[in-house]
C-alpha positions in Angstrom: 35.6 43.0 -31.4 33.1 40.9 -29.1 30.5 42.7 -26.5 31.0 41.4 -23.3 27.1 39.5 -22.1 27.4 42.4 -19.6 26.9 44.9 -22.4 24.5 43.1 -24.4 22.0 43.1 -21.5 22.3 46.5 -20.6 21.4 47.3 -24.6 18.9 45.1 -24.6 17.4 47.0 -21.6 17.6 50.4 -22.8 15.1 49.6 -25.6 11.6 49.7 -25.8 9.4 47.3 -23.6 7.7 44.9 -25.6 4.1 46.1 -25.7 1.7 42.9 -24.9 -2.0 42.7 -26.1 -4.2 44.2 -24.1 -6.1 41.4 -23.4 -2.7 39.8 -21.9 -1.5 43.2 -20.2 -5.1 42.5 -18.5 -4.8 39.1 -17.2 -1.0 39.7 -16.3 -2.3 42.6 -14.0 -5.5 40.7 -12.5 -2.5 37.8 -11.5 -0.3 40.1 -9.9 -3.5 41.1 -7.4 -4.1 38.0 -6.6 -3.1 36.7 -3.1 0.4 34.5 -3.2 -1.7 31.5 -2.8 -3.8 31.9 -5.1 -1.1 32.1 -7.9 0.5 29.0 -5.9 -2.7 27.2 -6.1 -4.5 27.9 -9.8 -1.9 26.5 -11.8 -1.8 22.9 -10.5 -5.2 23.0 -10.2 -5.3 23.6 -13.6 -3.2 20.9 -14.8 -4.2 18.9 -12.5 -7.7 18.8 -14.4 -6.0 19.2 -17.8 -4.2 15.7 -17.3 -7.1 13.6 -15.6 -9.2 15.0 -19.1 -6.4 13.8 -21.3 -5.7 10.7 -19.1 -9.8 9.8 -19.3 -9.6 10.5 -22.9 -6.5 8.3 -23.6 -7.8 5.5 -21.4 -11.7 5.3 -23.5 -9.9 5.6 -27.2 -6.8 3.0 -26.2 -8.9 0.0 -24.7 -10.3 -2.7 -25.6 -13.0 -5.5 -23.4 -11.7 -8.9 -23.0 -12.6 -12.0 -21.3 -10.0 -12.6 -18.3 -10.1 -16.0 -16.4 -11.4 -16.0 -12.8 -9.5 -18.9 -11.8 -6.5 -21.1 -13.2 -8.1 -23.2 -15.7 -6.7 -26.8 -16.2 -6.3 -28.5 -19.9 -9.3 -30.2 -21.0 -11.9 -27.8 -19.3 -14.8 -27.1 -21.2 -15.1 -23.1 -20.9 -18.3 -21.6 -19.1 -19.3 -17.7 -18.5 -18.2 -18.8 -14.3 -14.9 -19.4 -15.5 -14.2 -15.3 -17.2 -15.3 -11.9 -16.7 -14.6 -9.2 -18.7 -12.2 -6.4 -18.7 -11.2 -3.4 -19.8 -7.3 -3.5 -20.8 -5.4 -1.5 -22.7 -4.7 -2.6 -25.9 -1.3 -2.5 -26.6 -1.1 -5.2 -23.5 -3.7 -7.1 -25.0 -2.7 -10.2 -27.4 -3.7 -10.4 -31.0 -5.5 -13.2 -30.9 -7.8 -12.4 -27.9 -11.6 -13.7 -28.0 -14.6 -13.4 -27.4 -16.4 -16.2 -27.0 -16.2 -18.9 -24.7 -17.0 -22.2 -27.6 -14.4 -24.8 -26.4 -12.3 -26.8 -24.7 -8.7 -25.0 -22.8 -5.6 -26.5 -24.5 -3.5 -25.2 -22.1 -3.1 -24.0 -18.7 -5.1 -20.9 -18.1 -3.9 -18.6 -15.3 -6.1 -16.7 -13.5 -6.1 -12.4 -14.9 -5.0 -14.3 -18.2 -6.8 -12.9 -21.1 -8.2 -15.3 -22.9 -6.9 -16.3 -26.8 -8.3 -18.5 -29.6 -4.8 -20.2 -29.0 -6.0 -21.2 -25.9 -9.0 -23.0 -27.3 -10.0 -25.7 -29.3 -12.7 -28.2 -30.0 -11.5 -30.9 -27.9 -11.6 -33.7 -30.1 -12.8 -36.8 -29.9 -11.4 -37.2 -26.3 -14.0 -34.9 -25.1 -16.6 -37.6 -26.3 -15.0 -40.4 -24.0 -16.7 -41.0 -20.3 -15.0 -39.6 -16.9 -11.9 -41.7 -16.4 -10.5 -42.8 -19.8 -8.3 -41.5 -21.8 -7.5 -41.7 -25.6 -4.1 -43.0 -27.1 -3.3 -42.3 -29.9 -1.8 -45.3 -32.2 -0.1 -46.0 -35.4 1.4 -48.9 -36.8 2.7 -49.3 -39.8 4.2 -53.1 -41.1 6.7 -53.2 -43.8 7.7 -56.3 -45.3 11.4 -57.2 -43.9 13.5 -57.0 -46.7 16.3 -60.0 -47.0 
């Protein structure tokens, strides 16, 4: 035979409070004479400052500094300390292969708030050696005798 929830409760009521610490019974009595806003107000204060320490904590032990361009960058630029700044990212949004040096010359497109990587890099070759207005191309010929 099943008690009804009805019945349940009403044993459950007619036993013996649960006795609290005293150092509990305390606080739960200073609370209770507090005014209403008060007891409205402490707790989000409280967690308020409980998640700006854990947010401050998370944000120091999960970042790392990068350089970030200033400007979009074209191919061929030789990179200079005008061209980045650095940040503070997190670094589960930062790429693996982020630098931190600016030796080289941009392979690619660099958008500006890019972070910059070695892939972005390289020496420049010999083109960087040629003067303002020529370019280099690159050639290869091969002769094979023509067979009959």
């Amino acid at each position: 035979m099943t008690d009804s929830p009805l019945a349940y409760v009403r044993a459950w009521l007619a036993k013996t409070p649960v006795v609290l610490p005293r150092y509990l019974d305390n606080f739960s009595e200073w609370w209770w004479s507090q005014p209403s806003r008060l007891r409205l107000v402490l707790p989000g204060v409280i967690v308020l400052c409980l998640a700006a320490a854990i947010g401050v904590n998370m944000t120091r032990d999960d970042t790392t500094v990068v350089l970030v361009a200033t400007r979009d960058i074209a191919p061929g630029t030789l990179i200079t300390q005008h061209d980045v700044t650095t940040q503070r990212r997190p670094r589960r949004f930062v790429p693996d292969a982020y630098t931190q040096n600016t030796d080289g010359v941009t392979l690619s497109v660099i958008p500006a708030g890019s972070v910059l990587t070695r892939h972005h890099l390289g020496d420049g070759g010999a083109s960087v050696r040629l003067p303002q207005g020529r370019v280099a191309v690159a050639s290869h010929a091969t002769f094979f005798p023509r067979s009959r």
